[in-house]
DOLUMPA-115450 format. One record per residue (C-alpha): x, y, z; residue in one letter; residue number from 1. Coordinates in nm, 2 decimals. Layout:
! residues N
{{X Y Z} 'a' NUM}
...
//
This chain:
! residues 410
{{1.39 -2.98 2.06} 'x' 1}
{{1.42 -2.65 2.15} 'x' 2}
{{1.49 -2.44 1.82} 'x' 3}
{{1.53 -2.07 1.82} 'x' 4}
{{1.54 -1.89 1.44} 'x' 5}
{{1.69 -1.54 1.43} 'x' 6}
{{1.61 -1.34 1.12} 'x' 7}
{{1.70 -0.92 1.07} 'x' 8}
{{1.62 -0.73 0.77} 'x' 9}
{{1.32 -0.66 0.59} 'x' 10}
{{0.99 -0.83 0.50} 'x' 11}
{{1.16 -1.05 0.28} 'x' 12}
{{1.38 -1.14 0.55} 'x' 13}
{{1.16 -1.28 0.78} 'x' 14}
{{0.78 -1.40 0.59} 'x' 15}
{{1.03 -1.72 0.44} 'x' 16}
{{1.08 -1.78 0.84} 'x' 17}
{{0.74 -1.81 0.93} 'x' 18}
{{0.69 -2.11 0.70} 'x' 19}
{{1.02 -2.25 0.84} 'x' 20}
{{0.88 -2.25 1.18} 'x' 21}
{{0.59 -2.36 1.11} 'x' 22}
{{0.68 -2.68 1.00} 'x' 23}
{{0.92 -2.73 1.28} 'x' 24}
{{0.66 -2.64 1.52} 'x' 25}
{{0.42 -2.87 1.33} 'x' 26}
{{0.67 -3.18 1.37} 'x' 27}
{{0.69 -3.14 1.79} 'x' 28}
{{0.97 -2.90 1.82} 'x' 29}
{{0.95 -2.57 2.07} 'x' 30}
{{1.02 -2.30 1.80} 'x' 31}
{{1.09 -1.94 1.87} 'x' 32}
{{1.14 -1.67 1.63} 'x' 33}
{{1.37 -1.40 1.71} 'x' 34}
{{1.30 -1.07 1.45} 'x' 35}
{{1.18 -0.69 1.49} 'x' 36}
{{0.94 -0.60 1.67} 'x' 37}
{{0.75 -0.48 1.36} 'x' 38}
{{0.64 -0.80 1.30} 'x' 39}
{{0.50 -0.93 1.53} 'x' 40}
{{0.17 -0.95 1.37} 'x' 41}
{{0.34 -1.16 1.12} 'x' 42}
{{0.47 -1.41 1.32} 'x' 43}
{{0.18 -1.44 1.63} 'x' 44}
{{-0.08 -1.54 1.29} 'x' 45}
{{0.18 -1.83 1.27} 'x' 46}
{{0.10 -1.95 1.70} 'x' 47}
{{0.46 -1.92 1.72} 'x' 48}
{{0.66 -1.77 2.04} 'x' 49}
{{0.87 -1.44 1.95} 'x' 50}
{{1.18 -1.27 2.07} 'x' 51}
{{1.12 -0.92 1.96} 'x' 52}
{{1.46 -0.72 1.85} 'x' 53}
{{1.38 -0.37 1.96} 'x' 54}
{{1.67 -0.21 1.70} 'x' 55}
{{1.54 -0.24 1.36} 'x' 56}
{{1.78 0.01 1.12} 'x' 57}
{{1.64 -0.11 0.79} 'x' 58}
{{1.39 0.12 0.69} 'x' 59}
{{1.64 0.39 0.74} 'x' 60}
{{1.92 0.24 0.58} 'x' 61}
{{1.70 0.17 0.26} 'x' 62}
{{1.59 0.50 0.28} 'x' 63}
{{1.93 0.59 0.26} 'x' 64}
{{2.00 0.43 -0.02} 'x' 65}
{{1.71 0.55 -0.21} 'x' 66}
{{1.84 0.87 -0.10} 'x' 67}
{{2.20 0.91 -0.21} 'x' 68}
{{2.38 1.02 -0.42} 'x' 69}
{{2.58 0.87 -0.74} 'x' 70}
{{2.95 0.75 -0.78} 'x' 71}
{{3.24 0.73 -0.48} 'x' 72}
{{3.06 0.97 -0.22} 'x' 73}
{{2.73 0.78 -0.24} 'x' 74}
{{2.92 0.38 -0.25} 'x' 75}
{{3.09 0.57 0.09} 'x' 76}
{{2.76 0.68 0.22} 'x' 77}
{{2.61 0.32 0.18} 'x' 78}
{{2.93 0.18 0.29} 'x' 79}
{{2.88 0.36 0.61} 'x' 80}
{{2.54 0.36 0.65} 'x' 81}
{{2.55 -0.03 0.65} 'x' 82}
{{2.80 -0.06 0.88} 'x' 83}
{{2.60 0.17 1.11} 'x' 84}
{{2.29 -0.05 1.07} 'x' 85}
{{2.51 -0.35 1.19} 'x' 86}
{{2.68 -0.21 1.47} 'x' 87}
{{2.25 -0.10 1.58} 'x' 88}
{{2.18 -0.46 1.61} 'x' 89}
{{2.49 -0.61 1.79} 'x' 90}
{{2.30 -0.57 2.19} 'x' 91}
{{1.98 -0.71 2.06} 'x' 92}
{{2.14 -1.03 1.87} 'x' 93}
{{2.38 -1.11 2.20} 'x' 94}
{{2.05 -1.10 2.41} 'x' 95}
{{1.84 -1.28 2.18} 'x' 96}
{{2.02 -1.57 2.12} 'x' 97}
{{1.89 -1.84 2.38} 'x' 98}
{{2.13 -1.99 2.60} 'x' 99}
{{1.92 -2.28 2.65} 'x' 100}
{{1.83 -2.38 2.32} 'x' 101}
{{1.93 -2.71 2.17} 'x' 102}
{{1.96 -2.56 1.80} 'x' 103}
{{1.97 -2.19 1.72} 'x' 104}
{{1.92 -2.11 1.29} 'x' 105}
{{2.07 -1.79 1.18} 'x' 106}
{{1.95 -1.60 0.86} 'x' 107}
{{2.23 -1.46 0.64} 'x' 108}
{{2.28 -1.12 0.85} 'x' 109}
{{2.23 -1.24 1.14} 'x' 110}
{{2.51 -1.48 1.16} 'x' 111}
{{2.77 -1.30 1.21} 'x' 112}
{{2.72 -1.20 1.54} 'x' 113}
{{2.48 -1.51 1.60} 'x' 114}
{{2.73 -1.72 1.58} 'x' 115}
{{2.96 -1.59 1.80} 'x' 116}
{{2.66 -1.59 2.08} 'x' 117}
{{2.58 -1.92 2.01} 'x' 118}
{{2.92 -2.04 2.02} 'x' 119}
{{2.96 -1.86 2.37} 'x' 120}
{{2.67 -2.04 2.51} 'x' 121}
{{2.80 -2.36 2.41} 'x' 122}
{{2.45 -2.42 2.16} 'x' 123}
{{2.44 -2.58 1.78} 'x' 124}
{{2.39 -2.39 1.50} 'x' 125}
{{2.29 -2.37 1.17} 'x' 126}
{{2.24 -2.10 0.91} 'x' 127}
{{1.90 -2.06 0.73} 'x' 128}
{{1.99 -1.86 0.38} 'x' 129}
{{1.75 -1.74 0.13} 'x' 130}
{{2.06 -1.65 -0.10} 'x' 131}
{{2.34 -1.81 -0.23} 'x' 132}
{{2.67 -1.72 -0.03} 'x' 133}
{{2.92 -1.97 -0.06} 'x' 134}
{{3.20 -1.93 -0.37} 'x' 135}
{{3.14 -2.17 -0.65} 'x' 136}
{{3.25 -2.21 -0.98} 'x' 137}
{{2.89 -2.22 -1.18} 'x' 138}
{{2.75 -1.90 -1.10} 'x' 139}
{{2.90 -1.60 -0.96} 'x' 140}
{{2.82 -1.41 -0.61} 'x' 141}
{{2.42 -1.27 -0.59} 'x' 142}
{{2.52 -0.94 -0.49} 'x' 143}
{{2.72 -0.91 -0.79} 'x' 144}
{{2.58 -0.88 -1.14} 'x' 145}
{{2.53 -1.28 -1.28} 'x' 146}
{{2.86 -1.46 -1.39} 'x' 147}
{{2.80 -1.76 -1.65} 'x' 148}
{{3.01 -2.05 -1.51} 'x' 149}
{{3.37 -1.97 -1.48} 'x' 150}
{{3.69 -2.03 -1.23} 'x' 151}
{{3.64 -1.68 -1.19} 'x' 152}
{{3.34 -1.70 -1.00} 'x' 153}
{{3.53 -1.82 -0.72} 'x' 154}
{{3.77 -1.53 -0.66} 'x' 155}
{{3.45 -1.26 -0.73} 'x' 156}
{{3.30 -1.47 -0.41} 'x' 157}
{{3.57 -1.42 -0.20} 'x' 158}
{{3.63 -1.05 -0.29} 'x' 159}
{{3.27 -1.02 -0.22} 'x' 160}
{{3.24 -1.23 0.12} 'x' 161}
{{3.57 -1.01 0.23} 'x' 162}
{{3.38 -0.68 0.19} 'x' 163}
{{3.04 -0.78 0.34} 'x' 164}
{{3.25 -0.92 0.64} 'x' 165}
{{3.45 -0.55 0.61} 'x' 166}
{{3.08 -0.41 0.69} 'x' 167}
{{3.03 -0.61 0.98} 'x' 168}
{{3.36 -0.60 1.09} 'x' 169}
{{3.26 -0.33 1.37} 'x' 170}
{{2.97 -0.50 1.48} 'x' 171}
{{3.16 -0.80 1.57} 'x' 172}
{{3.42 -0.63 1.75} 'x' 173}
{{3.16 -0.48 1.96} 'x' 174}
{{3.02 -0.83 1.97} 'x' 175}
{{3.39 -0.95 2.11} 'x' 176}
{{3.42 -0.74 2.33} 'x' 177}
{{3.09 -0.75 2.48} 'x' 178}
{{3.11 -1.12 2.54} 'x' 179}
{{3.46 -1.06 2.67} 'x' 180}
{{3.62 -1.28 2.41} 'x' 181}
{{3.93 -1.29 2.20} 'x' 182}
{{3.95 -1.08 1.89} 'x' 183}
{{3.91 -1.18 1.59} 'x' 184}
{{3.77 -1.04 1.29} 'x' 185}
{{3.41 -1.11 1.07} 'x' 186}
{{3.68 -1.23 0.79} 'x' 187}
{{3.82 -1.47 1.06} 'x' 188}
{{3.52 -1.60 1.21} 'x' 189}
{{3.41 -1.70 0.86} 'x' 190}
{{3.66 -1.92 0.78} 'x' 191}
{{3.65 -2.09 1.14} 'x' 192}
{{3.26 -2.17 1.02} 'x' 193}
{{3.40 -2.35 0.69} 'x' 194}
{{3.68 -2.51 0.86} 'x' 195}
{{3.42 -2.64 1.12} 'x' 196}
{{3.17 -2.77 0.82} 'x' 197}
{{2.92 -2.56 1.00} 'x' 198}
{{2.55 -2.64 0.79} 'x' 199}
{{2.38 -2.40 0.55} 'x' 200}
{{2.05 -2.45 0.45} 'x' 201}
{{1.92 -2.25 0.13} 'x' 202}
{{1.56 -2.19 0.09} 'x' 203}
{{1.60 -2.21 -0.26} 'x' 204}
{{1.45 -2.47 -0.50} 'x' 205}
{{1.72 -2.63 -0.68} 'x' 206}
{{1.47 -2.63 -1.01} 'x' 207}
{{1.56 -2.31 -1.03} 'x' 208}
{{1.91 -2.30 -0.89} 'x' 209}
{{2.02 -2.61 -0.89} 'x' 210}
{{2.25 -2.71 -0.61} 'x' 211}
{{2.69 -2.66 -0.74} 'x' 212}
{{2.87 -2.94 -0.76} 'x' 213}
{{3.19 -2.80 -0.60} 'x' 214}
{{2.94 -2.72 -0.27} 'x' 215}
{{3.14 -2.89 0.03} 'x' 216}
{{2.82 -3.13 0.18} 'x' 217}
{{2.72 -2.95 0.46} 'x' 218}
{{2.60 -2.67 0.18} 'x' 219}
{{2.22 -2.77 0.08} 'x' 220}
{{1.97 -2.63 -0.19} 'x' 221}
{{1.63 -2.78 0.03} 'x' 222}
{{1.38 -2.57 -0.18} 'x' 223}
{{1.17 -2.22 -0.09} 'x' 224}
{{1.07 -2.22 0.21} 'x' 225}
{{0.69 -2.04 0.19} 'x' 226}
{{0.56 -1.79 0.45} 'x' 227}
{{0.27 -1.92 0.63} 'x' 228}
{{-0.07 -1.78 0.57} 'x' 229}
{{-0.24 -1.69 0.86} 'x' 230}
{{-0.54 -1.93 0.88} 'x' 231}
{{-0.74 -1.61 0.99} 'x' 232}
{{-0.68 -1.38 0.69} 'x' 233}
{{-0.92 -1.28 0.43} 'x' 234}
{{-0.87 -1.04 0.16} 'x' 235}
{{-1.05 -0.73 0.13} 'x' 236}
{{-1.40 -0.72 -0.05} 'x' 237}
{{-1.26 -0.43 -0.28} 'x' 238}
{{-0.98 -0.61 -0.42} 'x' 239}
{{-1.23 -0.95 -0.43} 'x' 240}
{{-1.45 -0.71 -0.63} 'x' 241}
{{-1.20 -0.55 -0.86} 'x' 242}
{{-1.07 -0.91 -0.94} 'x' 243}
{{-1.40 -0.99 -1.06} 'x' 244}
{{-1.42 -0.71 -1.26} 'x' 245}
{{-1.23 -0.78 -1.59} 'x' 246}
{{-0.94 -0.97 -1.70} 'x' 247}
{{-0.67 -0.99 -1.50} 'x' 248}
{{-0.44 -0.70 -1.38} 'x' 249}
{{-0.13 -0.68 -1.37} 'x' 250}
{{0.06 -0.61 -1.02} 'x' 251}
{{0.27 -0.34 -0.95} 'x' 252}
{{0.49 -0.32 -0.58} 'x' 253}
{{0.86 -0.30 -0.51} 'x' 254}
{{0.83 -0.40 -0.18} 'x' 255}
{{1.04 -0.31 0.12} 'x' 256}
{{1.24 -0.09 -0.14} 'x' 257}
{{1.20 0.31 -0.18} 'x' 258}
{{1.31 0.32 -0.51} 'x' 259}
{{1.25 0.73 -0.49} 'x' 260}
{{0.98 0.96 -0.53} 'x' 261}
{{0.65 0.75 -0.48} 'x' 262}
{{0.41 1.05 -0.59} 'x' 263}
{{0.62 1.02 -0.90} 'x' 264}
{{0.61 0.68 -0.93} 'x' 265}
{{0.27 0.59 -0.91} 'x' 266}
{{0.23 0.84 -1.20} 'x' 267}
{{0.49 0.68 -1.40} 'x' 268}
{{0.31 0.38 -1.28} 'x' 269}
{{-0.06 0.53 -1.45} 'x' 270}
{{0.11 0.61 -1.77} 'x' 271}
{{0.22 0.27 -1.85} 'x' 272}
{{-0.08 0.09 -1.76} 'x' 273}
{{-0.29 0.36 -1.97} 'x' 274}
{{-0.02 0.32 -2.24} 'x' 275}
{{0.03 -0.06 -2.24} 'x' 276}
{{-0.37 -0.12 -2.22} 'x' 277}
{{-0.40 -0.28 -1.90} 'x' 278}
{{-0.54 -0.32 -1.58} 'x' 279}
{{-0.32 -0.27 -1.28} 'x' 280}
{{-0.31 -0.33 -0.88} 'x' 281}
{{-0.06 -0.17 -0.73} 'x' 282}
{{0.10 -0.29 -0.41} 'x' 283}
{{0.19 0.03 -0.16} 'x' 284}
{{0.46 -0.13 0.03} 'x' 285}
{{0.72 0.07 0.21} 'x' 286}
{{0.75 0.33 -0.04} 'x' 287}
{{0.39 0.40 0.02} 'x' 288}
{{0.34 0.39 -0.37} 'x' 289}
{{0.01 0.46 -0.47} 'x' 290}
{{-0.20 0.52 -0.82} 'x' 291}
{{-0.56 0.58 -0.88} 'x' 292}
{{-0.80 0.57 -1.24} 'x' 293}
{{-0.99 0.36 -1.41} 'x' 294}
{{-0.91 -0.04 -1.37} 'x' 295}
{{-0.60 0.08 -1.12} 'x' 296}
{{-0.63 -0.05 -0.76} 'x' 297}
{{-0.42 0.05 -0.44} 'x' 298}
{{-0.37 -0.22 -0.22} 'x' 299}
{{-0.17 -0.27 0.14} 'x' 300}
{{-0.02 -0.58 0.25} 'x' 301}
{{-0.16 -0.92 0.08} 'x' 302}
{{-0.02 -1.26 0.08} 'x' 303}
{{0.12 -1.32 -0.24} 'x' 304}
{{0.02 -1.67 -0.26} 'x' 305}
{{-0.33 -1.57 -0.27} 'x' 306}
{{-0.31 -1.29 -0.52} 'x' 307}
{{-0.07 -1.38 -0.77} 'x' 308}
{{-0.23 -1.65 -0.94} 'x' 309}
{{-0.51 -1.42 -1.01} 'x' 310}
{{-0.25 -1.19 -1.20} 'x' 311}
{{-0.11 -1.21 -1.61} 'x' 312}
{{0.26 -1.07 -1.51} 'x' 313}
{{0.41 -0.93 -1.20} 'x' 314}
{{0.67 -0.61 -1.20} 'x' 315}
{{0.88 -0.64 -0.88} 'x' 316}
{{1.19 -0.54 -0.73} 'x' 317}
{{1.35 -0.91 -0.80} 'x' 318}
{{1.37 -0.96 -0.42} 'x' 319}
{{1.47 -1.33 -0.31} 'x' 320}
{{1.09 -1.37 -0.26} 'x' 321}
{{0.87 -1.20 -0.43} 'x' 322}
{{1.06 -1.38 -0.78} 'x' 323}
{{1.00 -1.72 -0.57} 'x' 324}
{{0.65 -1.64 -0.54} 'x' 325}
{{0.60 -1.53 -0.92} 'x' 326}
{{0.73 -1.87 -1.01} 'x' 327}
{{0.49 -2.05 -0.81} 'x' 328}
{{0.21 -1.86 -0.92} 'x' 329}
{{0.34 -1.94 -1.31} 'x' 330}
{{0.31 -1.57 -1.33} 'x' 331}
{{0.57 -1.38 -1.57} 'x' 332}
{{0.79 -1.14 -1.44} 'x' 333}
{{0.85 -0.79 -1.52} 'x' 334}
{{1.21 -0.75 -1.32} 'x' 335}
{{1.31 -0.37 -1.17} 'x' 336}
{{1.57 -0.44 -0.94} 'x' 337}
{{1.71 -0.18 -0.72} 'x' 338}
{{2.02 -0.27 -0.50} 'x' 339}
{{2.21 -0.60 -0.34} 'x' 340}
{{2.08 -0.94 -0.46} 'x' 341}
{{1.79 -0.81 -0.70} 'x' 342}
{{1.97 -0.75 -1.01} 'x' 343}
{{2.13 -1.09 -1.01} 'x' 344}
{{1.78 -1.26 -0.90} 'x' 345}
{{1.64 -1.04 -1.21} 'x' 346}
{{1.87 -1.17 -1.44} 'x' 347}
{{1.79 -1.58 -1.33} 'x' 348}
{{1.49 -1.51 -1.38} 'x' 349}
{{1.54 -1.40 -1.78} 'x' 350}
{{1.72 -1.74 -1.78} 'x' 351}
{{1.49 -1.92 -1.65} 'x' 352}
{{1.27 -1.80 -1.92} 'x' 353}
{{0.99 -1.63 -1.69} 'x' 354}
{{1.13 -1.30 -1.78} 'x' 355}
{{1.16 -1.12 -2.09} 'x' 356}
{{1.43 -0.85 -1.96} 'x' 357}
{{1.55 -0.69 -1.70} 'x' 358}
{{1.45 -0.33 -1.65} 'x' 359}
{{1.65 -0.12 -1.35} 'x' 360}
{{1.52 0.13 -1.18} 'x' 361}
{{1.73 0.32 -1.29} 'x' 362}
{{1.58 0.33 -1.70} 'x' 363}
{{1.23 0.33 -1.57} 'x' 364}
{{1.02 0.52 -1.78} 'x' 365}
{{0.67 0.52 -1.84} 'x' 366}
{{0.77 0.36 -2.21} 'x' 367}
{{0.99 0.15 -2.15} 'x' 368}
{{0.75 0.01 -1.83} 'x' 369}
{{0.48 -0.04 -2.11} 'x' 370}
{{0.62 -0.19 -2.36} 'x' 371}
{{0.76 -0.45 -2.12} 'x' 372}
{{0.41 -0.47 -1.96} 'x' 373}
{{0.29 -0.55 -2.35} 'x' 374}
{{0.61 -0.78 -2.40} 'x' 375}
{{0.53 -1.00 -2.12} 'x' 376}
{{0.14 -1.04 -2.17} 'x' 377}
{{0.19 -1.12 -2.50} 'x' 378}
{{0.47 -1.37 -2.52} 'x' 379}
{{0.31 -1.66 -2.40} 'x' 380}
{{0.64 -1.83 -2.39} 'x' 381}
{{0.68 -1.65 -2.06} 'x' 382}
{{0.42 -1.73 -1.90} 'x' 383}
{{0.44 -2.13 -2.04} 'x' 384}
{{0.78 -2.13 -1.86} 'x' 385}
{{0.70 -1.97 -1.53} 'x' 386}
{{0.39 -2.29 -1.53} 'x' 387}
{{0.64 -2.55 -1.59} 'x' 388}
{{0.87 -2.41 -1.30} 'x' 389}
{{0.53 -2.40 -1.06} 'x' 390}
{{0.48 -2.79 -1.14} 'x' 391}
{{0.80 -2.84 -1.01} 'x' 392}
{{0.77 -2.62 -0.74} 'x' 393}
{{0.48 -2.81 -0.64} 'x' 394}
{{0.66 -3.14 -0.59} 'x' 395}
{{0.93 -2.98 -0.36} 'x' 396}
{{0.95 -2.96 0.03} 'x' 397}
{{1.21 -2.72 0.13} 'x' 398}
{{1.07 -2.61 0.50} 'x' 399}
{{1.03 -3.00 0.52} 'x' 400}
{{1.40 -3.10 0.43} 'x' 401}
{{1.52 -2.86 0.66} 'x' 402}
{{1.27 -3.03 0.96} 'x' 403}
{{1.41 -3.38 0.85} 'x' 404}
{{1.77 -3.21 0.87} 'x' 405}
{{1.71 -3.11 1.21} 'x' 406}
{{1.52 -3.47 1.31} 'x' 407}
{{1.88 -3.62 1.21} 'x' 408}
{{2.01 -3.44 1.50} 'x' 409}
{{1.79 -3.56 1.71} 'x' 410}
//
C-alpha cells in the first residue's frame, strides 16, 4: 500500500511517527511522512520519503505562550495566537495530502483539515493519536486537569472537543473554501467522523492507560509507538565520559517548551542540584537551557532511549513522550508541566506510581526542585514502579498493531 502519515507540531509530535513508519515501511508498504521541514534530519535517518510542510508556527506560538501574560487577556492572547497557527498551516496540509495514496494517517492537529483533503480526493483515512480525545466516562479530557471516573467526564470532553474545534474553526473554513466545498464547521466535521466510525489509533500503552470500556470499537489503545533510532547515531564522547564518571545524574530538559527565562533557569537548575546533592545533565532543548559546574553537563539533542536508562530520575515537561520514555527506561519522574496535555500526563504519572508529585512550572523554585530531586532518588518505591511498567512495556507492540490494523485493509 501506499501510506502517507501527516504529523504538525513539535518534536513530540513527530519522533512517535518515525517508529510508526518504520514498521510500515518494514512490512512492504510505500510510507511517506508529511511534517516540517525542520525535520528532516529526523525523518531521512529513518530511509523514509518526506513531504516537507514549509509553515511551521509552533515555535512561535510556544514562545507565545511562554510569553504572556496572566488571567482573561493572556487565555485571549493564546486563544488567538492558536488560531493564527492553524489558519498558517491550512495551504500546506491541502497540498500535502496525496491524492493517490491508498491510506492517509492523520495526527491529532492535523486532522482537521486532513480529513477534509482526504475526503476530497476520495482516499481512506485514519487518525494516528498520541493523546486521548474521545469523551469517556473513566478519565476526563487530557487538556484538562485529571478527572477520577465520573459521568461527568463526558460532558468536560465535549466542552473541551467544542473549543479546540472553536480554534480551528478558521482554518477549516479556509480549508472549505479552498477546496470549493460546502460549509461546514470543525464542530460539524467532527461528528460526521463519529457518525462514519472513522478509526483512531492511540499510541498509548494500555498498561498505562488502559483502553475505556464505553470506547465505540473503532477507538484503539495499540501501545507507544517508539521513535526510531537512527542506525547511524552515536553519542558524543563527553557525555560517554561524564556517564562514566560517577553515579548516575539526574536529567534535566523541558523539551520543545520555553517555560521562560532560560539564563534563569539553568541557575535555578544549579541550585537544586548543588542543594539536593546530585549530579545533573541537562537537556538544552528549545529553550536553549543551559547550566555549567561541577558534575553538571549541557547536552543537545540525544535519543532518550539511549540515555535514560543510564539516569536515577528524570524532571520533564510531562510531554506525551518524554513520560512514555521515562517509563520504559524504569526511570522515576520528576513532573513540571507547563501548558495543554502535560499537567494531566503529570498527574498519571503520580498514579501510576512513577512520580512522587507534580511540580508546575509555575512553583518552581530552586527548593522545592531539590527536595523533589531528593524525594525521588530516595523513594525507591518510585523507581520499583516505573521497572514494573517497563516489563510491561517490553511485551507490547503498538507501531506493530497499527501495521496489522492496516494489513486488515488490505
Amino acid at each position: 500500500m501506499r501510506i502517507q502519515i501527516v504529523t504538525v507540531g513539535t518534536t513530540g509530535s513527530v519522533a512517535p511517527y518515525t517508529g510508526l513508519a518504520h514498521r510500515l515501511l518494514a512490512d512492504g508498504h510505500q510510507v511517506e511522512l508529511a511534517t516540517h521541514a525542520a525535520f528532516e534530519p529526523m525523518v531521512a535517518c529513518c530511509g523514509l520519503r518526506m513531504r516537507p510542510l514549509t509553515a511551521d508556527p509552533f515555535a512561535g506560538l510556544i514562545a507565545a505562550h511562554a510569553g504572556r501574560a496572566r488571567g482573561l487577556a493572556g487565555a485571549r492572547a493564546l486563544v488567538s495566537s492558536t488560531s493564527r497557527a492553524a489558519r498558517a498551516l491550512v495551504d500546506d496540509l491541502l497540498a500535502a495530502v496525496d491524492p493517490a495514496a491508498d491510506l492517509v494517517l492523520l495526527s491529532t492537529l492535523a486532522t482537521p483539515v486532513g480529513w477534509l483533503a482526504a475526503e476530497h480526493h476520495g482516499v481512506p483515512s485514519a487518525g494516528v493519536y498520541l493523546q486521548p480525545d474521545a469523551p469517556t466516562r473513566e478519565f476526563g479530557p487530557s487538556t484538562l486537569p485529571w478527572r477520577d471516573p465520573g459521568a461527568g467526564n463526558v460532558r468536560r470532553a465535549q466542552l473541551a472537543n467544542g473549543v479546540l474545534d472553536a480554534l480551528h474553526r478558521s482554518a477549516v473554513r479556509t480549508a472549505r473554501r479552498r477546496l470549493g466545498v460546502r460549509a461546514s464547521g470543525a464542530h460539524r466535521l467532527r461528528l460526521q467522523r463519529e457518525r462514519a466510525h472513522w478509526p483512531i489509533h492511540h499510541g498509548i500503552s494500555p498498561s498505562v492507560l488502559p483502553r475505556p470500556a464505553d470506547w465505540r470499537p473503532e477507538l484503539t489503545m495499540d501501545g507507544y509507538w517508539w521513535p526510531h533510532l537512527c542506525p547511524d547515531w552515536r553519542p558524543p564522547d563527553e557525555l560517554v565520559d561524564f556517564l562514566a564518571a560517577g553515579p548516575p545524574p539526574v536529567l534535566i530538559g523541558f523539551g520543545s517548551m520555553m517555560p521562560g527565562d532560560p539564563e534563569q533557569l539553568g541557575k535555578l537548575v544549579v541550585r537544586a542540584l548543588r542543594a539536593a546533592g546530585l549530579r545533573g545533565i541537562v537537556q538544552s532543548g528549545w529553550a536553549g537551557l543551559r547550566a555549567s559546574g561541577d558534575d553538571i553537563l549541557t547536552i543537545g539533542a540525544v535519543p532518550h532511549s539511549w540515555l535514560l536508562p543510564y539516569t536515577a530520575a528524570v524532571v520533564h515537561h510531562a510531554g506525551a513522550g518524554t513520560s512514555a520514555a521515562t517509563l520504559r527506561a524504569g526511570v522515576p519522574s520528576v513532573p513540571v508541566p507547563v501548558f495543554t496535555d502535560q499537567p494531566w500526563w503529570a498527574a498519571r504519572l503520580v498514579q501510576l506510581g512513577a512520580a512522587g508529585g507534580v511540580l508546575p512550572i509555575e512553583a518552581l523554585t530552586a527548593d522545592r526542585l531539590a527536595d523533589a530531586l531528593q524525594q525521588t532518588v530516595r523513594d525507591g518505591s518510585l523507581t520499583r514502579n516505573a521497572r514494573a511498567l517497563s516489563a510491561k512495556l517490553e511485551h507490547e507492540d503498538g507501531a506493530g498493531a497499527v501495521a496489522r490494523a492496516v494489513g486488515r485493509r488490505g
